[in-house]
Each structure stands twice: as structure tokens, then as C-alpha cells.
C-alpha positions as CSV (number, residue, x, y, z in Angstrom):
1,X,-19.2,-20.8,10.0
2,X,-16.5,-18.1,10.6
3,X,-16.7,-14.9,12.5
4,X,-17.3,-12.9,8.7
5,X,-20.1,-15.0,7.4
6,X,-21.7,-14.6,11.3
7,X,-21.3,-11.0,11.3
8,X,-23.4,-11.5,7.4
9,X,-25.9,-13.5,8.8
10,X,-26.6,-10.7,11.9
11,X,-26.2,-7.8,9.6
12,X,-23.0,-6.8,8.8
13,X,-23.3,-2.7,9.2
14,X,-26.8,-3.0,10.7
15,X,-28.3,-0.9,13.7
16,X,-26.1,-2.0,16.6
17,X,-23.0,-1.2,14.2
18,X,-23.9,2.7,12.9
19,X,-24.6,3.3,17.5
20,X,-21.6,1.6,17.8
21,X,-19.8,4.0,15.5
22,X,-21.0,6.6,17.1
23,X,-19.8,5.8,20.2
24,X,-16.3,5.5,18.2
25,X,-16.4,8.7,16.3
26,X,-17.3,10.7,18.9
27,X,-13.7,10.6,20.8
28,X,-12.1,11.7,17.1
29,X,-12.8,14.7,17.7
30,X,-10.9,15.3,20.7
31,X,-8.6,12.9,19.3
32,X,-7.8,16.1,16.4
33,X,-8.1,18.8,19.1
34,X,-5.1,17.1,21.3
35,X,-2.7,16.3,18.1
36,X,-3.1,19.7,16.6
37,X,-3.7,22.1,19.8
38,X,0.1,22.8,20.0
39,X,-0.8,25.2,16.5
40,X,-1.9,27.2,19.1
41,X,-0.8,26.9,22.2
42,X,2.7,26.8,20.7
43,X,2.7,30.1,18.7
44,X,5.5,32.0,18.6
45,X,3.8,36.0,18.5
46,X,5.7,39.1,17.3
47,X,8.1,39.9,20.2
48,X,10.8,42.4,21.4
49,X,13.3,42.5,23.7
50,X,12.1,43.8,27.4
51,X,15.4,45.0,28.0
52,X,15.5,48.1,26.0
53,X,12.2,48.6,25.6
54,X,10.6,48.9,29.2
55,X,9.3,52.1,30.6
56,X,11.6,53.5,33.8
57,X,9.7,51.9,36.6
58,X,10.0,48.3,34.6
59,X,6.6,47.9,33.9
60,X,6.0,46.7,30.2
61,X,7.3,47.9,26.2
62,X,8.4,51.6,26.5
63,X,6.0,54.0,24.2
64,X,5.7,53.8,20.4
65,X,6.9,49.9,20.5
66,X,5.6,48.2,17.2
67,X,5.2,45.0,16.7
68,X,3.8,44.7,13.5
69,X,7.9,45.3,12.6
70,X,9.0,42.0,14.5
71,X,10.3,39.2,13.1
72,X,8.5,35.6,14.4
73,X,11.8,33.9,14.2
74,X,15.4,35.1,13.5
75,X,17.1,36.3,16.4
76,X,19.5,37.8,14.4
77,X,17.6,39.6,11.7
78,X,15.4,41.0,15.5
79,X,18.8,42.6,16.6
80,X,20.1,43.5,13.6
81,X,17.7,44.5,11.3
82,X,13.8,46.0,12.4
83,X,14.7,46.7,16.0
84,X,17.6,49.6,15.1
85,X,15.1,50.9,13.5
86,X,12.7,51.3,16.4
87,X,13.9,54.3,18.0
88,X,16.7,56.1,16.6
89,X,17.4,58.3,19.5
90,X,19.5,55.4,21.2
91,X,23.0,55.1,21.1
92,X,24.4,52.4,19.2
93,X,26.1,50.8,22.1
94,X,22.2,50.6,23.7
95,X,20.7,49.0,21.1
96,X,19.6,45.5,21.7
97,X,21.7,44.2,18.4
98,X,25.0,44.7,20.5
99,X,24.0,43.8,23.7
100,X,24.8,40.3,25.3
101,X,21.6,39.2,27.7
102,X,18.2,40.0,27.3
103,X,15.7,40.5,30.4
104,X,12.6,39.1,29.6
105,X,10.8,39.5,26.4
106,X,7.7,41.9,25.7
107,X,5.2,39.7,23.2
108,X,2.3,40.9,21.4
109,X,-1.1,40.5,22.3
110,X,-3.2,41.1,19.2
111,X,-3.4,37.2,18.3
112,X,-2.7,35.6,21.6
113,X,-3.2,36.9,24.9
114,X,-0.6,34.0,26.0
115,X,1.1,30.7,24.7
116,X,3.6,28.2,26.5
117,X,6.1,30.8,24.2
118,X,4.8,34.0,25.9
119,X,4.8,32.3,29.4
120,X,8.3,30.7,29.1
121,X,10.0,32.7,26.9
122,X,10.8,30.0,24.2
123,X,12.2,32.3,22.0
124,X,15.8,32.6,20.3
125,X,18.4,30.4,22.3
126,X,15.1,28.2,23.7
127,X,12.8,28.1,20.2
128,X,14.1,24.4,20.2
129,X,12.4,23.7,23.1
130,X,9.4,24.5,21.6
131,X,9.7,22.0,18.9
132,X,11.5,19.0,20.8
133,X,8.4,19.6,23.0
134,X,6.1,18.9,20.0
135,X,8.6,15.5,18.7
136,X,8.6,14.3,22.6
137,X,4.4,14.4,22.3
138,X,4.7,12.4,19.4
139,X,6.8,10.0,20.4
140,X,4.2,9.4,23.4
141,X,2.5,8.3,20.4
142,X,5.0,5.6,19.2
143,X,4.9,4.6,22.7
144,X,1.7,4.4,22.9
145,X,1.0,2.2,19.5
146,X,3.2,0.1,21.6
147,X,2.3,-0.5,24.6
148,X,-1.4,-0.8,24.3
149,X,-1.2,-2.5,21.2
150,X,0.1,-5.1,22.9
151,X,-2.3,-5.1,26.4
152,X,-5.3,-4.2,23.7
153,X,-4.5,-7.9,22.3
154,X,-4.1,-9.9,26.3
155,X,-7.0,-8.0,27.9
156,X,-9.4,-6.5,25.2
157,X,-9.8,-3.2,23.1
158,X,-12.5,-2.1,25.2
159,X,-10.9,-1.6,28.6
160,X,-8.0,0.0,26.7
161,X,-9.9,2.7,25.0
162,X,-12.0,3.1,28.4
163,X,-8.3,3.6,30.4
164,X,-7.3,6.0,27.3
165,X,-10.5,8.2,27.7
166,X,-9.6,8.3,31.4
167,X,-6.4,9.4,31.4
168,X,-6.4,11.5,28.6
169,X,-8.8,13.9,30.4
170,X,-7.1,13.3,33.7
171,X,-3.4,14.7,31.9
172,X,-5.1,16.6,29.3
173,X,-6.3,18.8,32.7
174,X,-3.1,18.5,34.2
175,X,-1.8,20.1,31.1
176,X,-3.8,23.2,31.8
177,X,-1.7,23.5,35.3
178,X,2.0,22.8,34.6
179,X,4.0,24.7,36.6
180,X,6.7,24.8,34.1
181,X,7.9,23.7,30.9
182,X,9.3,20.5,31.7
183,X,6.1,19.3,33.7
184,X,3.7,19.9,30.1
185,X,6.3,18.1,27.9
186,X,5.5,15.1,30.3
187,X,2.1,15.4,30.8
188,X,1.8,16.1,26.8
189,X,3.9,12.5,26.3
190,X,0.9,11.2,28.3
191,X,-1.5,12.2,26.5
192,X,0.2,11.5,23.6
193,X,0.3,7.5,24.2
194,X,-3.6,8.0,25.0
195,X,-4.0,9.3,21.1
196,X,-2.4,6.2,20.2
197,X,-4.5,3.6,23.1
198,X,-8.4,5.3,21.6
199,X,-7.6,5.7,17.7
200,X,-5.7,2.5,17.4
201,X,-8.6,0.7,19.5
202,X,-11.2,2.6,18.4
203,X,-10.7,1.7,14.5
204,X,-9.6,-2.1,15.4
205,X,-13.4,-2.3,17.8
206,X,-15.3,-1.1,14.9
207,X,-13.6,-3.3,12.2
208,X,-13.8,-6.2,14.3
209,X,-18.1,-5.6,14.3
210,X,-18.5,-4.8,11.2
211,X,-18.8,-6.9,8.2
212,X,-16.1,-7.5,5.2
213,X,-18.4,-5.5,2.7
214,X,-18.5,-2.3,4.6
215,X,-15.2,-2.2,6.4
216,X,-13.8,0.2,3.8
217,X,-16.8,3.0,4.4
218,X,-16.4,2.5,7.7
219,X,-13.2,3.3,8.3
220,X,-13.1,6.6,6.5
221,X,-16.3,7.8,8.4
222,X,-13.9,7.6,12.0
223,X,-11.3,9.7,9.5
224,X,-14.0,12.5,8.5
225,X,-14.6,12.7,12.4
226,X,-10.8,13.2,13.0
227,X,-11.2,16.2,10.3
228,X,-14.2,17.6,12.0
229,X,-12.2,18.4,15.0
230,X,-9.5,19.5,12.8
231,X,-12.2,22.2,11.8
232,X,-13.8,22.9,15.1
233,X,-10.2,23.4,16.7
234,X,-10.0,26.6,14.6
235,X,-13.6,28.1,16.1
236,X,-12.2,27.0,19.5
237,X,-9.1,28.7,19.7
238,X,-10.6,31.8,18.0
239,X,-13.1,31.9,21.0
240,X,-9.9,31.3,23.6
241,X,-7.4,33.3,23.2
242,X,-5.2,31.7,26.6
243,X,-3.3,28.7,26.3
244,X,-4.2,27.2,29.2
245,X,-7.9,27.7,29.1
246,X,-7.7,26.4,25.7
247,X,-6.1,23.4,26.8
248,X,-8.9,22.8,29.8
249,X,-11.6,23.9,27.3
250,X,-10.6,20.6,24.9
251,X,-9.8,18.5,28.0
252,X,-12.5,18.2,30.7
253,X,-15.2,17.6,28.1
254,X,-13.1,14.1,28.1
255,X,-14.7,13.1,31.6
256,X,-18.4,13.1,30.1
257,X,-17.0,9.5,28.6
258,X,-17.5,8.1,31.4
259,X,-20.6,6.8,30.4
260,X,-18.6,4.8,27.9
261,X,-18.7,1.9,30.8
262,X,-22.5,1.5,29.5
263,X,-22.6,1.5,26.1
264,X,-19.0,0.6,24.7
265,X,-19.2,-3.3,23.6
266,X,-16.7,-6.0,23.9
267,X,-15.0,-7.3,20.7
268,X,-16.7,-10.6,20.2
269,X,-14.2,-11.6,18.0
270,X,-11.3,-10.8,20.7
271,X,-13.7,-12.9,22.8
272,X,-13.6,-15.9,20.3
273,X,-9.9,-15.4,20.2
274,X,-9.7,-15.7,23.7
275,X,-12.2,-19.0,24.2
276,X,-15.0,-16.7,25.8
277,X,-17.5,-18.1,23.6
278,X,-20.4,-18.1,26.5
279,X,-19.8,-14.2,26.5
280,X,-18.9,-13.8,22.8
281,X,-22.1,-15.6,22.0
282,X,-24.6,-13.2,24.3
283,X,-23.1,-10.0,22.8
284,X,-24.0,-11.4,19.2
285,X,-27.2,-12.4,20.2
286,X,-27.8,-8.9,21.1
287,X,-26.4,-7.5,18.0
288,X,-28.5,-9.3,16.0
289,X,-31.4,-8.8,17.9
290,X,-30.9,-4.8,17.8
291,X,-30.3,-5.4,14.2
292,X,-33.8,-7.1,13.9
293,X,-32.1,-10.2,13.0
294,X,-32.7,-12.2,16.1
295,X,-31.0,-15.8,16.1
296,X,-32.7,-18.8,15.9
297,X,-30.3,-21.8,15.6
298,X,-29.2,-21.9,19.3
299,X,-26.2,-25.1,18.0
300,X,-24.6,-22.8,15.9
301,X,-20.9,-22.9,15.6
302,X,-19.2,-19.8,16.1
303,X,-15.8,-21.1,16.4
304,X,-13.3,-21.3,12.8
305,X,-13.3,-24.6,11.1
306,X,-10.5,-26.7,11.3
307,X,-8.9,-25.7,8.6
308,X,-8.7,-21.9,9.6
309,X,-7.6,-22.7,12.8
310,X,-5.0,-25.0,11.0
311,X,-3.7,-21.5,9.2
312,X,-3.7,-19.8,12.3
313,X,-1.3,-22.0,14.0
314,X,0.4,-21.8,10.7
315,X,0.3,-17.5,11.4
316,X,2.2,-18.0,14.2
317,X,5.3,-19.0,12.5
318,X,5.8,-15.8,11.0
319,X,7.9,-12.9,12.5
320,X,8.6,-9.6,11.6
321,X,11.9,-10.8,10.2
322,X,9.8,-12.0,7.4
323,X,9.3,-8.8,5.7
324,X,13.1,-8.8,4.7
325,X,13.8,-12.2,4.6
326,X,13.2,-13.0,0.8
327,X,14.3,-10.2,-1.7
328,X,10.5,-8.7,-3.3
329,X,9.0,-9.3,0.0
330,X,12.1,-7.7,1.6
331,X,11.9,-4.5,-1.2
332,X,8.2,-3.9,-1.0
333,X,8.1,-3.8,2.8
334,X,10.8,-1.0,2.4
335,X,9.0,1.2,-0.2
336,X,5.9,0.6,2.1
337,X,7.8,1.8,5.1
338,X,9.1,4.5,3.7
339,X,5.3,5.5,2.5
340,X,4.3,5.6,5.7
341,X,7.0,7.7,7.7
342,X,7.1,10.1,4.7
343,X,3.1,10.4,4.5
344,X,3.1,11.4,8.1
345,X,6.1,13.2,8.3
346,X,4.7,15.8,5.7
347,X,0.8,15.6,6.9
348,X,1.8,16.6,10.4
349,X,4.8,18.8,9.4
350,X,2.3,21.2,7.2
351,X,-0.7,20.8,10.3
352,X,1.7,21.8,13.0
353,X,3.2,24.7,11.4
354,X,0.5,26.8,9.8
355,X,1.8,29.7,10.6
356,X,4.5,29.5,8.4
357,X,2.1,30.6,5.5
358,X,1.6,34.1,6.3
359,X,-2.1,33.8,6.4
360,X,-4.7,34.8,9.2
361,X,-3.8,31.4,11.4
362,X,-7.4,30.6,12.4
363,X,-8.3,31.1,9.0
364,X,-5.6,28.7,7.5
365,X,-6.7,25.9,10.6
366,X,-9.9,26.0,9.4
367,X,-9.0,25.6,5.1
368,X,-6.6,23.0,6.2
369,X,-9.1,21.1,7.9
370,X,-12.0,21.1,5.4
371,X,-9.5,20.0,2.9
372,X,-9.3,17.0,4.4
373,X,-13.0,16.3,3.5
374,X,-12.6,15.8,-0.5
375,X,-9.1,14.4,0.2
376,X,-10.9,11.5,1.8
377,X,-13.5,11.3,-0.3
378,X,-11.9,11.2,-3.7
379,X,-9.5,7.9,-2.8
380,X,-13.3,6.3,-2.7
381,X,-13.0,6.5,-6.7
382,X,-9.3,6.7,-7.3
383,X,-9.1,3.3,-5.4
384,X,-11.1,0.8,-7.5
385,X,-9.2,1.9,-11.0
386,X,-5.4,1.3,-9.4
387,X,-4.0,1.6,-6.1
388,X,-0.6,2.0,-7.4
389,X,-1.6,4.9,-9.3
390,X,-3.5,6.6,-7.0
391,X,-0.8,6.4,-4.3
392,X,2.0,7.5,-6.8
393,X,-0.8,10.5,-8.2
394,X,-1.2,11.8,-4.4
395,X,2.2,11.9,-3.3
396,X,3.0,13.9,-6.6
397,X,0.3,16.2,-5.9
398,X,1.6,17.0,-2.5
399,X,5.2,17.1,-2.8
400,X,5.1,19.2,-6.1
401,X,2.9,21.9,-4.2
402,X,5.2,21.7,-1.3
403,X,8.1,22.6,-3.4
404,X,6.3,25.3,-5.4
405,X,5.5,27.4,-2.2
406,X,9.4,28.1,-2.1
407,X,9.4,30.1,-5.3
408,X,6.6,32.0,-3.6
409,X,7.4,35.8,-2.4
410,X,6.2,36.0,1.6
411,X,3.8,39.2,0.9
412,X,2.0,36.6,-1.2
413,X,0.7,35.0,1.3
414,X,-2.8,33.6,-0.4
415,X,-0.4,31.6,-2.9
416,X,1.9,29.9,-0.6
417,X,-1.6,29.2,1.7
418,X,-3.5,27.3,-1.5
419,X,-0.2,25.8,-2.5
420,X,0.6,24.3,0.9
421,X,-3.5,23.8,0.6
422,X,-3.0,21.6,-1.9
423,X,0.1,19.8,-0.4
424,X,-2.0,18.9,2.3
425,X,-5.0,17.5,0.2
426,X,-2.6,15.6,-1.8
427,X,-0.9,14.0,1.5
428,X,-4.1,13.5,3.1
429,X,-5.4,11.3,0.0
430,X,-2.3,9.4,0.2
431,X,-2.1,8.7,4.0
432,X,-6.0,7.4,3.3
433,X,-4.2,5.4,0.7
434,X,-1.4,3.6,2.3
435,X,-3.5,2.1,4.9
436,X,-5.7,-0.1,2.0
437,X,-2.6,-0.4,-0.2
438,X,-0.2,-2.1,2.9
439,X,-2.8,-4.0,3.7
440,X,-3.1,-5.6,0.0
441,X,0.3,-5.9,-0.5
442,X,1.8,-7.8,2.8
443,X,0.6,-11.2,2.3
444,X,-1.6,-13.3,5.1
445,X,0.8,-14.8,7.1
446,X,2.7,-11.5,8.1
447,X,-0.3,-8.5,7.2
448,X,-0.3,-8.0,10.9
449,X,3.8,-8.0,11.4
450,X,3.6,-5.8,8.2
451,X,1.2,-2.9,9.1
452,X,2.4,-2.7,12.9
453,X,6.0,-2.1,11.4
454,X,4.2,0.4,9.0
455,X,2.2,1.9,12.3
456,X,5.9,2.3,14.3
457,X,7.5,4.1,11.0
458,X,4.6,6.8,10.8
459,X,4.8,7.5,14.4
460,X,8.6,8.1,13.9
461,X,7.8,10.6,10.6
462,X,5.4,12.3,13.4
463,X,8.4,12.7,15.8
464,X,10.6,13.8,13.3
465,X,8.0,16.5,11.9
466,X,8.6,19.0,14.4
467,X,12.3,18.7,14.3
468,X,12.7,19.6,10.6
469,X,11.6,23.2,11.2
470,X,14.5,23.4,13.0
471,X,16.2,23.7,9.5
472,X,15.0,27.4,9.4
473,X,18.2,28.1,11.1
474,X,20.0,26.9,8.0
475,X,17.2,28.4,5.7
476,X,14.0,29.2,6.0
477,X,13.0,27.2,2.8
478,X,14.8,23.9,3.9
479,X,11.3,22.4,5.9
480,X,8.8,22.7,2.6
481,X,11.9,21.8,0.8
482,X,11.9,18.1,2.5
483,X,8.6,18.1,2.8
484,X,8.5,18.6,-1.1
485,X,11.3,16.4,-2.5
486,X,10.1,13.0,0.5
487,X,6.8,12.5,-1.2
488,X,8.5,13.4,-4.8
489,X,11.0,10.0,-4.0
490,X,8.0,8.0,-2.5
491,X,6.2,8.8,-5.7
492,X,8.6,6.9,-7.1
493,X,9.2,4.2,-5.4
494,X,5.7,3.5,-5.3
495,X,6.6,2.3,-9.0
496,X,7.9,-0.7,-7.8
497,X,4.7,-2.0,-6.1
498,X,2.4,-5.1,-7.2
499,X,-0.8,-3.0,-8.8
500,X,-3.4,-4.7,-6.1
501,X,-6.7,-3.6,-7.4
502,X,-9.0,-6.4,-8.6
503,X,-6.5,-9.1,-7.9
504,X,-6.3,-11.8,-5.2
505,X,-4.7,-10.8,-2.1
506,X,-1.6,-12.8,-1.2
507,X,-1.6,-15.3,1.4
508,X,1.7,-16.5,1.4
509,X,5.3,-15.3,0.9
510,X,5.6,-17.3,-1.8
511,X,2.5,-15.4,-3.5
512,X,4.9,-12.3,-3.1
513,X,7.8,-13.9,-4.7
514,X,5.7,-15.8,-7.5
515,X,3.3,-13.3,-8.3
516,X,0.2,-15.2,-10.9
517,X,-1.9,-13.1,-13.2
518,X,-5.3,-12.3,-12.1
519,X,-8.3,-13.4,-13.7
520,X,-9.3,-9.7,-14.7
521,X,-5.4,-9.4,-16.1
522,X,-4.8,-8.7,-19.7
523,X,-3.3,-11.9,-21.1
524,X,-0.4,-9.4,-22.5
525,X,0.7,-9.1,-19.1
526,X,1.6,-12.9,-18.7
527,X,5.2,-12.2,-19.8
528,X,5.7,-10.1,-16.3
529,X,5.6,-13.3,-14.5
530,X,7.4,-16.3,-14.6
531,X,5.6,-19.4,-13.2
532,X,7.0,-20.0,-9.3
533,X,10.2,-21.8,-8.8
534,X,10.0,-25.7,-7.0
535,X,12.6,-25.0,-4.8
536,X,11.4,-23.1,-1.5
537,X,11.1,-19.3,-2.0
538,X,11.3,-18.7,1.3
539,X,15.5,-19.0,0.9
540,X,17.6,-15.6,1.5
541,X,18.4,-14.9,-2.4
């Protein structure tokens, strides 16, 4: 029998599984806390130059400074607009709007006692470091989906997401004591590849235990875990007002994992994989027995039957180079690639920049996480009428929204908040999406190949994120503007996808190229298809 039908006979989502997904979710939620802390350790408060505003002796904003009157972001509209109109007593040649060099800067307090912006001064000529900061992070993430993707598959997903616990309290800490800027973009990048080592291993341990039937439900309970830290970030931050003890407060709770040596589990089926079948054997013993389904036949065969391990040998063949070798294979790999870098480009372009939407910023952290609840939730149903659908439906929904918030006056804040609100749902739904659809539409021999290329092109839409706020410069509706019109083109491309739901999965590339009718097809549809060519399909058209 093969791994599946074991994990059947043991109970495929029994006892041993629901403690093991605890032990899985649990880490989520300091997963959330690191990806989305920079909302607030990276705010940009009200601010004013120190220059012309400090008292005679140099000690802080001169009397009757108000900050309420400063912009966030514009240098230029500061010196030339709000600040003349501060104190009218000053000469013209004083004011800071025609001088050269600034001090220091003088930054409110009423939201944040301090961020790395107040501590650095990453304001006007250094605002981009603030965001190349956030895009270096995420690339620790690409990195990271890298690198212990690969040393998850040669020495186990367990002593990967172990090391990844470690060291992400170890540098999440460090964090908390940089020195300077340049030290917590590098310790950030660390922590950053250690996102990528726990969720990637995580998600892979607990699909790997649990059977065929409840893989689905599953995986979306890890994702509801992710959004509850989303959520609890908000109360967190309220409560700590400093960057740095923020960043310690989400951090050293990390070391309590180490009682993950105990209780995490092996993959059995990475054991298999790897001929430890003595060890792989125990550990399913075990999880039966917890499961209350204790094993009796002490000769049964755990290993594939010849025929599977025939279609292994025959996975092995296939490259990456496959997704573009043939021309609908090569076509929907794109579309799908493009799904993925544009789904996370906009999801973590709208998390990261909250403040944008003029709303109370704790407030909006906490909307935007429990929005992520129902957006989860409703693919549950969307999914078994038509994944095509539902994808094209989602990305709609959130780049329409997107777009609408630029029509939006800024005094009106509450509509741009539940328009971005509703971006965010749409683009959560469809990030939920892509992950079943990908996995439907890459055939067998390449699914792998398809959804690690998928993997690399979100991570790059999540370095890319932070940049594109960098378009403010040019104007300050260019960001929801990409972040509207992306999803809008995904939409429809998504056109020009296979509808997967209720049909066969493909095994081969020539299931892609020669697409038959599913039994559940209307017999109208036959037309669409023409019966598969003798000649190999496989050759570059």
C-alpha cells in the first residue's frame, strides 16, 4: 500500500494529527507578528524640522509647535506649505522652506514614543531607506524559500523548522539592539529567511501526516492562525508604544519553542523517501496507536509499488524548463506566475502601508486582520463550483476597490479604509486560491517544479511591495493605482486557464496539451477539444 492509503488506515486527521497541528499553528502567530511589525516599528510620525524650531539652549520644538499641521511625507509641501505658516514672526530668509540643511528632526509623540524613523531620522532625503529596508527583509524571504527548501528536502523538515525557531528568536532579539540602521536591515534579512524555513516546513510537515481527504481544511486552519497574529499585532503594539520593546516583546516569546525538540515529529514520509523505513515505521506505529488505531499486520508494506516507484524515476526527468517548453503548458505557467507575484505584491503592499488610509492605525491593523477570516472562509464554497471563477471573481474584487480608493477625498478617511478593506479581502481570497488552483493546473511530473517557481515569484511581488510606495514621489495615487490595475490584468488572464473543478488532475504534459472532457463535462463542451495528436507533444511548437 502507498503512504495515502496508510495514512487512511491509521486515521487520516485523527488525534496525533489535530496535536500535531497545534504544534504547527502555534509559530503562525509569530510568523504574522515578524512579517507585519515593520507597520509599526516603521511609521513615519508627524515631524518638523529641529532646526528652526528648538528652544535657545537646543533642547527640543520651540513653544506653540503643532504637529497636528505636518505632513507624513512630502518634504516639499513641509517647507513650503504648513510650516510658513507656523510662526509668522520669522523672517522669510529663516524659514525652513529656504534653508539648505536641517539639524535633526523634532517628531511627534502622540502615536509613537519612538520608531526606527524617529531614532534614525528616515525622513525626506533617507524615506527610501525606510522602504528598501522593508524589500531587503523580504527578500530574506526568497532566500530563505531557497535555501531551506532545499536542506528541508536532504536532512528533514523537522530539524529545519527547529533551526528556524532558533534563530528567529536569537535575531528577532538582536533586532531589539541594533546599533544602527544598517545592523537591523541585516538582522531583519535573517529573520526574514526564518519566515520562509517555519511556514514553508511547517505547512509541508502537516501535509505530509495528514490524509488526502482533509488536506484542504488543514491547510487553511495554519492560514487562520497566520491572521490571528495579524489581529493580536494590533493589541500589541497599542500596549508598546517603543520600537524596540515591541520588537523584544514579539521576539523572546520565540525561545519557549525549545520544547519543540519533544514533541515536533519526523515526516515519515520524508523518512520513506529517504529508505529509513525502521524509523518511519515506529513513528506510524505511534500515530496510529495515539489515534486508537493500533497496527496489527506487523509484514505490512509501507514502501510504493512498483509501479509508483516506476513514475517516480519517471519524475525525475522533468525540469523546470518544462513549464515553457510546449506552448499551453508554457502559457499557463505564465498566467500562473504572474497570479502569484501580483497576489502578493498587492496583499503585502496594502498590510505594510496601513497608514496610508487615514484611519486610527491600530484600528485599521486590527479590521485588516479580521478580514482575513471570511476571506478564508468563503473560497471553502467558491472553490467546489469553479476555480477559474473564483480566482478571476477575487482578483476583481480587490483590484476594483484598490482603484476606487483614488477617487476618494483624504478627509474621508472611513471610505478609503473599507475600500482598501475590501481590496484586502478580495486579495486574501485569491492568494487562498492560487495555492489549490497551481496545484490543479501543473500536471504530475512537474507540480513540484511548478509551485516552487510559483513560491520564488510571490516572494519577488513581496520584495517589490515596499518599493512601489516609492511612487508617492511621482504621485501619491500611483501605489493603489498598481495595486488596482495588477489584479484587474490577472483577472484576465485568469481567463485563459483549464476550469479544474471536478475534473481529473493532469499527470502528464501531454494531459496539458491534449486536454479530454471530464466525465461531469457537458457533452456541448466536446467541441473545445480536439482528440491529442500521435506525434510527441512534448515538441517546441
Amino acid at each position: 500500500m502507498n503512504f495515502d492509503e496508510v495514512l487512511d488506515r491509521i486515521g487520516g486527521f485523527g488525534r496525533f494529527q489535530k496535536t500535531l497541528y497545534v504544534w504547527i499553528c502555534l509559530p503562525q502567530i509569530f510568523l504574522a507578528f515578524h512579517m507585519l511589525v515593520s507597520v509599526f516599528t516603521g511609521a513615519v510620525p508627524p515631524h518638523l524640522c529641529r532646526s528652526a524650531w528648538s528652544t535657545g539652549n537646543g533642547g527640543g520644538p520651540g513653544p506653540g509647535l503643532n504637529f497636528s499641521i505636518a505632513p507624513r511625507e512630502s518634504c516639499t509641501s513641509f517647507q513650503d506649505g504648513p510650516l510658513s505658516q507656523l510662526n509668522h514672526s520669522l523672517p522669510i530668509t529663516e524659514h525652513p522652506s529656504t534653508s539648505n540643511s536641517c539639524a535633526g528632526w523634532e517628531f511627534s509623540k502622540e502615536v509613537f514614543l519612538s520608531t526606527i524613523v524617529t531614532e534614525w531620522d528616515l525622513v525626506c532625503e533617507n524615506a527610501t531607506l525606510n522602504n528598501i529596508g522593508s524589500s531587503i527583509y523580504m527578500f530574506g524571504l526568497l532566500v530563505g524559500a531557497v535555501l531551506f527548501g532545499a536542506l528541508a528536502d536532504k536532512y528533514g523538515r523537522r530539524i529545519i523548522i527547529l533551526t528556524g525557531l532558533a534563530v528567529q528568536a536569537i535575531f528577532g532579539v538582536g533586532v531589539a539592539f541594533a546599533p544602527n540602521f544598517y545592523i537591523y536591515v541585516l538582522l531583519r534579512f535573517v529573520v526574514g529567511m526564518t519566515v520562509s524555513a517555519v511556514i514553508m516546513n511547517a505547512f509541508v510537515l502537516g501535509t505530509e501526516w495528514t490524509g488526502p481527504k482533509k488536506r484542504m481544511l488543514a491547510g487553511i486552519i495554519t492560514d487562520y492562525f497566520f491572521g490571528f497574529g495579524y489581529i493580536l499585532l494590533a493589541g500589541v503594539a497599542y500596549l508598546i508604544r517603543d520600537w524596540r520593546k515591541l520588537q523584544l516583546a514579539i521576539s523572546a516569546p520565540g525561545f519557549l519553542f525549545v520544547f519543540y525538540i519533544w514533541v515536533l515529529p519526523k515526516s515519515a514520509r520524508w523518512l520513506m523517501a529517504n529508505k529509513k523505513h525502521d524509523e518511519a515505521l515506529d513513528l506510524i506505529r505511534k500515530a496510529a496507536l495515539i489515534n486508537g488505531k493500533p497496527l496489527v499486520d506487523n509484514d505490512f508494506e509501507l514502501c510504493q509499488s512498483a509501479k509508483n516507484s516506476e513514475k517516480m524515476q519517471h519524475l525525475r526527468k522533468y525540469t523546470v524548463i518544462d513549464l515553457i517548453r510546449t506552448p499551453r503548458m508554457r502559457k499557463q505557467s505564465l498566467i500562473l506566475f504572474y497570479l502569484w507575484f501580483v497576489n502578493v505584491l498587492v496583499y503585502y503592499g496594502l498590510s505594510l502601508n496601513i497608514s496610508d488610509f487615514g484611519m486610527n492605525i491600530y484600528l485599521t491593523q486590527m479590521i485588516f486582520g479580521l478580514v482575513e477570516m471570511p476571506a478564508r472562509t468563503i473560497t471553502l464554497f467558491t472553490l467546489n463550483r469553479s476555480r477559474r471563477i473564483s480566482q478571476l471573481a477575487f482578483l476583481t474584487v480587490g483590484g476594483l476597490a484598490c482603484l476606487l480608493t483614488i477617487f476618494i477625498p483624504d478627509d474621508l478617511s472611513i471610505v478609503r479604509t473599507v475600500l482598501a478593506m475590501v481590496g484586502k479581502f478580495g486579495i486574501t481570497a485569491s492568494l487562498s486560491i492560487v495555492y489549490i488552483y497551481s496545484a490543479e493546473v501543473f500536471p504530475t511530473v512537474i507540480r513540484q517544479n511548478g509551485i516552487g517557481m510559483g513560491s520564488m515569484c510571490a516572494r519577488a511581488g513581496g520584495v517589490i511591495a515596499p518599493i512601489i510606495y516609492l511612487l508617492r514621489n511621482i504621485s501619491h495615487h500611483a501605489p493603489m493605482v498598481v495595486f488596482g490595475l495588477c489584479p484587474l490584468i490577472g483577472a484576465a488572464l485568469t481567463m485563459f486557464l483549464p476550469e479544474t473543478a471536478h475534473n481529473p488532475l493532469p499527470d502528464t504534459i501531454e494531459d496539458v496539451e491534449c486536454p479530454r472532457v471530464s466525465a461531469t463535462a457537458e457533452k456541448s463542451q466536446h467541441a473545445l477539444y480536439e482528440e491529442c495528436p500521435k506525434q510527441n507533444p512534448d515538441i517546441i511548437l
